[in-house]
C-alpha positions as CSV (number, residue, x, y, z in Angstrom):
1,X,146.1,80.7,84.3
2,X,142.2,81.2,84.7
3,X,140.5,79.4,87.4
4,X,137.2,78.0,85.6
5,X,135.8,76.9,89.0
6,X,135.9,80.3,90.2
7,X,132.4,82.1,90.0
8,X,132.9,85.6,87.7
9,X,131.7,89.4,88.7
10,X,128.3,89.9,87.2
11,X,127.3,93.7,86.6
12,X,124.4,95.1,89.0
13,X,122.2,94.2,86.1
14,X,123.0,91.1,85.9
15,X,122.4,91.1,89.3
16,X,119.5,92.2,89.5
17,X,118.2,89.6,86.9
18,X,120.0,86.9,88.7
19,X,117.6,88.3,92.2
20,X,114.5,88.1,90.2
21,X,115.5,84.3,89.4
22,X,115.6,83.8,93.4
23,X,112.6,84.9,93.8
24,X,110.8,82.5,91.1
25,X,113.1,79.7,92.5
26,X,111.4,80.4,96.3
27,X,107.9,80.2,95.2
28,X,108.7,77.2,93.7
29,X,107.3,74.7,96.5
30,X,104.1,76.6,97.3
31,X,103.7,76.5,93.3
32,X,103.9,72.9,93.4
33,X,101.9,72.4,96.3
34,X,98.8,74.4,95.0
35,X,98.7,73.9,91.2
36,X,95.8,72.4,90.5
37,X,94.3,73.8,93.8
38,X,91.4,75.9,94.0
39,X,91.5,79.3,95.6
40,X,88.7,81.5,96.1
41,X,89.3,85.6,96.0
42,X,86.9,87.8,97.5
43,X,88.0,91.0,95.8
44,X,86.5,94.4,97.3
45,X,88.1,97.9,98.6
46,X,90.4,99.8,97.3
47,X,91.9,97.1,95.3
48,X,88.4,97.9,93.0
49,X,89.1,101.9,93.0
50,X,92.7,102.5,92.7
51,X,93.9,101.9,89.1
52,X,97.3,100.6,89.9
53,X,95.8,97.9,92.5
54,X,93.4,96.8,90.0
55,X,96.1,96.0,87.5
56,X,98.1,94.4,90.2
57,X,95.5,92.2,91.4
58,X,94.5,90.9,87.8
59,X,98.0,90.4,87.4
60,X,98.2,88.3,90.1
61,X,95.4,86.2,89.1
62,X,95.9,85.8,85.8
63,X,99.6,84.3,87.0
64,X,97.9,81.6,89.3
65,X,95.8,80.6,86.5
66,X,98.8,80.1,84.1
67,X,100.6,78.3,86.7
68,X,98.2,75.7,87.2
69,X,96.3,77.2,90.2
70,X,92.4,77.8,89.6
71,X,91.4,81.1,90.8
72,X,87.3,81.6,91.5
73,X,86.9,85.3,92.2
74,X,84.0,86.7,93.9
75,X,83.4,90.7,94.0
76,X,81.3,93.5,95.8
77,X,80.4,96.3,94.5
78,X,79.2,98.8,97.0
79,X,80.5,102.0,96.1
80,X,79.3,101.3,92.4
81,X,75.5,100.9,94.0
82,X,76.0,104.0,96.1
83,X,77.2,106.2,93.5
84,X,73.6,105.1,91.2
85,X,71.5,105.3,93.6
86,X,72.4,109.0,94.3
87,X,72.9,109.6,90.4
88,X,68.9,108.6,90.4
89,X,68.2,110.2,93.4
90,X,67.2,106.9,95.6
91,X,68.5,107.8,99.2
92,X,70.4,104.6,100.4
93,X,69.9,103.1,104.4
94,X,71.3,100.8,106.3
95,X,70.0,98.5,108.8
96,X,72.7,96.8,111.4
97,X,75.0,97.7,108.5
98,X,73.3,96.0,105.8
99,X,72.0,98.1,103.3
100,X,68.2,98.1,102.7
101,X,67.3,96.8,99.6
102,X,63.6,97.6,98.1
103,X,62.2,96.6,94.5
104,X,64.3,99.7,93.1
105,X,67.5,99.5,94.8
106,X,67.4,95.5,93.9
107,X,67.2,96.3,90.5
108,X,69.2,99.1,90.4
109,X,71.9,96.7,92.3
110,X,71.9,94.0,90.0
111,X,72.0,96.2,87.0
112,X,75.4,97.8,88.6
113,X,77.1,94.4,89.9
114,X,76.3,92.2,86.8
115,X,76.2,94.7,84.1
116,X,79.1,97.2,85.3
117,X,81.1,95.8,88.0
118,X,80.9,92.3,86.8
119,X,82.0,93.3,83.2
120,X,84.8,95.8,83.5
121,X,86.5,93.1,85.8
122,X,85.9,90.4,83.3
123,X,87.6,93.1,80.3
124,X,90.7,94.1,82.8
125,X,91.6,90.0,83.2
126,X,90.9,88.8,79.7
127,X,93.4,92.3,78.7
128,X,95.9,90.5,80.8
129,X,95.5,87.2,78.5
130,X,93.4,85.9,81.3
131,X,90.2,83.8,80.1
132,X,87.3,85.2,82.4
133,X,83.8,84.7,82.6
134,X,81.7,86.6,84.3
135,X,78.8,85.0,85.9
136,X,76.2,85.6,88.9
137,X,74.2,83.5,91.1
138,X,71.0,83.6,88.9
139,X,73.0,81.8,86.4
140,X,72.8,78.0,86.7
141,X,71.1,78.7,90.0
142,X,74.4,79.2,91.1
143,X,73.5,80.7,94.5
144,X,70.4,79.3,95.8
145,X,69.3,81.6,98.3
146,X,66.2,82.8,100.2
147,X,65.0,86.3,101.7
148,X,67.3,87.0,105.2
149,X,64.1,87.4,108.2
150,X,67.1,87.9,111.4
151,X,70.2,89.2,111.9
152,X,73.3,87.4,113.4
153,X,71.7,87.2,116.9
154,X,69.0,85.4,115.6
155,X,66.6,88.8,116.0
156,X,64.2,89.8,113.5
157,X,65.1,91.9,110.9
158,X,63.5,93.3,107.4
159,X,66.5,94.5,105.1
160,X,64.3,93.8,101.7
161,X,65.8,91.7,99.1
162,X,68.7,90.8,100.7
163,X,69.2,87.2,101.0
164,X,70.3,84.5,103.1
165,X,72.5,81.3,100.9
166,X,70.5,78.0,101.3
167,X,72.9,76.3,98.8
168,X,75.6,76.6,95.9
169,X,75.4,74.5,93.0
170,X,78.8,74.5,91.7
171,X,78.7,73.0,88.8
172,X,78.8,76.0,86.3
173,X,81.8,77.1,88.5
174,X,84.0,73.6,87.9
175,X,82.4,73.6,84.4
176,X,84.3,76.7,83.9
177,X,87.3,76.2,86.0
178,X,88.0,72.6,83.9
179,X,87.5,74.8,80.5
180,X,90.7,77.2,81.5
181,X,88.2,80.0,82.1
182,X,88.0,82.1,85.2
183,X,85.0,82.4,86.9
184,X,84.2,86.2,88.7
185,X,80.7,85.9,90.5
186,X,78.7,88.9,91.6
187,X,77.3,88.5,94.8
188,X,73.4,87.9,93.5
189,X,71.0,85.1,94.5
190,X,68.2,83.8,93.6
191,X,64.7,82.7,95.7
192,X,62.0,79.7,94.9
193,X,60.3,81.8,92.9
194,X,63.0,83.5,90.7
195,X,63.6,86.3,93.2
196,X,66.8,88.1,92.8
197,X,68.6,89.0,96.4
198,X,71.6,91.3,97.5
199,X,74.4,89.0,99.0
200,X,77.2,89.9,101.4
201,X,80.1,89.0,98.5
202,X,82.4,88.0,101.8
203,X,79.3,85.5,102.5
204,X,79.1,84.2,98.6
205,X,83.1,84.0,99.1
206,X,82.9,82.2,101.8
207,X,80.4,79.6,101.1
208,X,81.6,78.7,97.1
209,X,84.8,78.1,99.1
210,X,83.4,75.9,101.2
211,X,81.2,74.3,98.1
212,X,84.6,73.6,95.9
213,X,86.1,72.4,98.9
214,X,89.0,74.9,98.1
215,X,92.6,74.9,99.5
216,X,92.2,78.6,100.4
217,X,90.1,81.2,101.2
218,X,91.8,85.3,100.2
219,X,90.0,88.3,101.2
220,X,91.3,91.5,100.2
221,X,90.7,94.5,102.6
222,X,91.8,97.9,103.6
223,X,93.8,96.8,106.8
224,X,97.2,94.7,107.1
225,X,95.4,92.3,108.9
226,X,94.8,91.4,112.6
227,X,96.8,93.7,114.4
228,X,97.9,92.8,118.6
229,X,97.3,95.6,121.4
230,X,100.7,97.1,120.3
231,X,100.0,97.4,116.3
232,X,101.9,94.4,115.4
233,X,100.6,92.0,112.5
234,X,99.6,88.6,113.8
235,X,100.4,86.6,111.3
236,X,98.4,83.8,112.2
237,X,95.3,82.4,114.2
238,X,93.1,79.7,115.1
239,X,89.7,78.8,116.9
240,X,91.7,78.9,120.1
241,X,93.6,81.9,120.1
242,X,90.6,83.9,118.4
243,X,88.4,82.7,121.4
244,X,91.3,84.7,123.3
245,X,92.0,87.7,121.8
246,X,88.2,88.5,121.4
247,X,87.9,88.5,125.3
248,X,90.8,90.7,125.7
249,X,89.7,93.1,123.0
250,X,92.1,92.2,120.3
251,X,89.8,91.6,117.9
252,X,86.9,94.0,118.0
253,X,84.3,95.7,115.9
254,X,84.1,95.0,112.1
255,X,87.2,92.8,112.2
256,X,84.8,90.0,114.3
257,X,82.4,88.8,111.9
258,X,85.4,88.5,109.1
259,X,87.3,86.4,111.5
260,X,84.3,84.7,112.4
261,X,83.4,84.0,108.7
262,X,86.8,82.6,108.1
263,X,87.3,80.5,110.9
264,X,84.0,78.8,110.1
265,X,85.1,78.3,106.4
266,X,88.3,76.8,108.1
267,X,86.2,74.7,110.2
268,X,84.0,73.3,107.4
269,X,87.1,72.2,105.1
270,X,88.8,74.7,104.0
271,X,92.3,74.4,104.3
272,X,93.6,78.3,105.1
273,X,91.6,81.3,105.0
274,X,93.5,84.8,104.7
275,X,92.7,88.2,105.8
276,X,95.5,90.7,103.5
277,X,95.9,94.4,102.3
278,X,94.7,94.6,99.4
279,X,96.1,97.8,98.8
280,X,99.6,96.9,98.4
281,X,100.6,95.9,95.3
282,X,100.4,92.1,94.0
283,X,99.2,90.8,98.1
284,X,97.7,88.1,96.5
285,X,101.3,86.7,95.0
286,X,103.3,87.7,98.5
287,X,100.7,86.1,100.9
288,X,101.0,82.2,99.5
289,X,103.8,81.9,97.7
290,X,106.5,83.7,100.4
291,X,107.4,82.0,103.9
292,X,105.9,84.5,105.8
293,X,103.3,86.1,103.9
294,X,101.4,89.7,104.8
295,X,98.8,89.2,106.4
296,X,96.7,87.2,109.2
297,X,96.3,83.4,108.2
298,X,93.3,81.5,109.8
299,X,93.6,78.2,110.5
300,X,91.9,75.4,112.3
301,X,94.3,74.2,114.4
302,X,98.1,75.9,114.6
303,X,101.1,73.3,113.8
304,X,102.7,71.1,116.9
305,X,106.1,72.3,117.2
């Protein structure tokens, strides 16, 4: 006589399928928990180079946006501008890292961001069935900004047209966002006067998040993350333990003023910033809707066991 209570073999196949399900079913709470959440993506590194990573990554928003999540995605562009300039022979330098921006190079900048970097990421999420819209911060005086006169000490410095953010107006944004569309900002600004100016996309990130008063903060880069003295991922931080493991040499070099940016965006209301590898495949998806994530989560204060 058959037992009908007793749970039949299922081909690897099956199985398989029956793993994928799992998976769906374990996201389910952080789905619930964000829809209708605003995340902002800084997308930059080889995330915008490598074909596979680009599909991955427009995969991964275009997901969040059918799942009820609204995903603002902000964008460099670097390599794009470096590769112009030296196709019209305009010899880029930097200044404490920031790349000097005359009249040319301005123009030749936002020519590349808006009209070519701007665009093909725009084409790659609508081919997806996304609904993107690319804007920049000219538009709707999205990014009011103003020419940048000293560096992060506070010294003088003349870098061009690159600008400092005075404010975000974010209405064209939630206009957007409301409509089903996605918004993907290039990182320009503009002055008093109509001045266009260069931003630091990780700033423009950082600030619209801030602005929307968004749940979370993602920036894609070329590292896992914030890495301990022994090459282990830590998987999270706050004011108090970055305070720490900058005077012990932890955190160093580049990695400072991204930590720095993100613990301030924590600071100012938004709820978790993350720091993940944009170069493995579909980051964005692993870091907030798995228990542990992948990479280093910045928070204001760390949860009271």
């Amino acid at each position: 006589m058959t037992d009908k209570n007793k749970i039949p073999e299922v081909p690897e196949e099956m199985k398989n399928k029956i793993d994928r399900a799992s998976i769906l079913i374990d996201a389910l709470p952080y789905i619930k928990k964000l829809r209708g959440q605003t995340i902002v993506i800084k997308y930059g590194g080889n995330a915008m180079i490598n074909e596979g990573l680009k599909h991955s990554v427009m995969d991964d928003i275009t997901l969040l946006k059918y799942i009820g999540i609204n995903p603002i995605l902000v964008h460099g562009g670097g390599p794009d501008i470096s590769d112009m300039l030296k196709k019209v022979n305009v010899e880029s330098h930097f200044v404490n890292g920031l790349r000097y921006t005359d009249e040319q190079t301005m123009r030749i900048a936002q020519m590349v961001l808006i009209g070519k970097t701007n665009k093909e990421i725009v084409s790659n999420l609508n081919s997806k069935g996304a609904k993107a819209i690319g804007i920049c911060g000219i538009d709707g005086n999205l990014i009011e900004a103003e020419k940048m006169t000293t560096d992060s000490n506070g010294d003088p410095i003349d870098v061009g047209f690159v600008g400092k953010i005075k404010k975000i107006n974010t209405h064209v944004i939630e206009m957007l966002a409301e409509d089903e569309y996605i918004p993907v900002i290039a990182p320009i600004g503009v002055g008093s006067d109509g001045e266009s100016y260069n931003i630091n996309a990780d700033t423009v990130a950082a600030e619209v998040a801030v602005a929307l008063k968004a749940s979370k903060l993602i920036t894609l880069t070329d590292v896992p993350g914030v890495l301990n003295k022994e090459g282990d991922l830590i998987s999270i931080l706050d004011s108090e333990s970055i305070k720490d493991y900058k005077e012990d040499g932890t955190i160093t070099g580049g990695m400072i003023p991204k930590i720095e940016g993100c613990l301030d965006t924590v600071l100012r209301g938004v709820r978790r910033a993350h720091i993940i590898d944009g170069r493995i495949p579909h980051s964005i998806i692993l870091e907030i809707f798995t228990s542990k994530g992948i990479g280093t989560m910045i928070v204001k204060e760390k949860e009271k066991k």
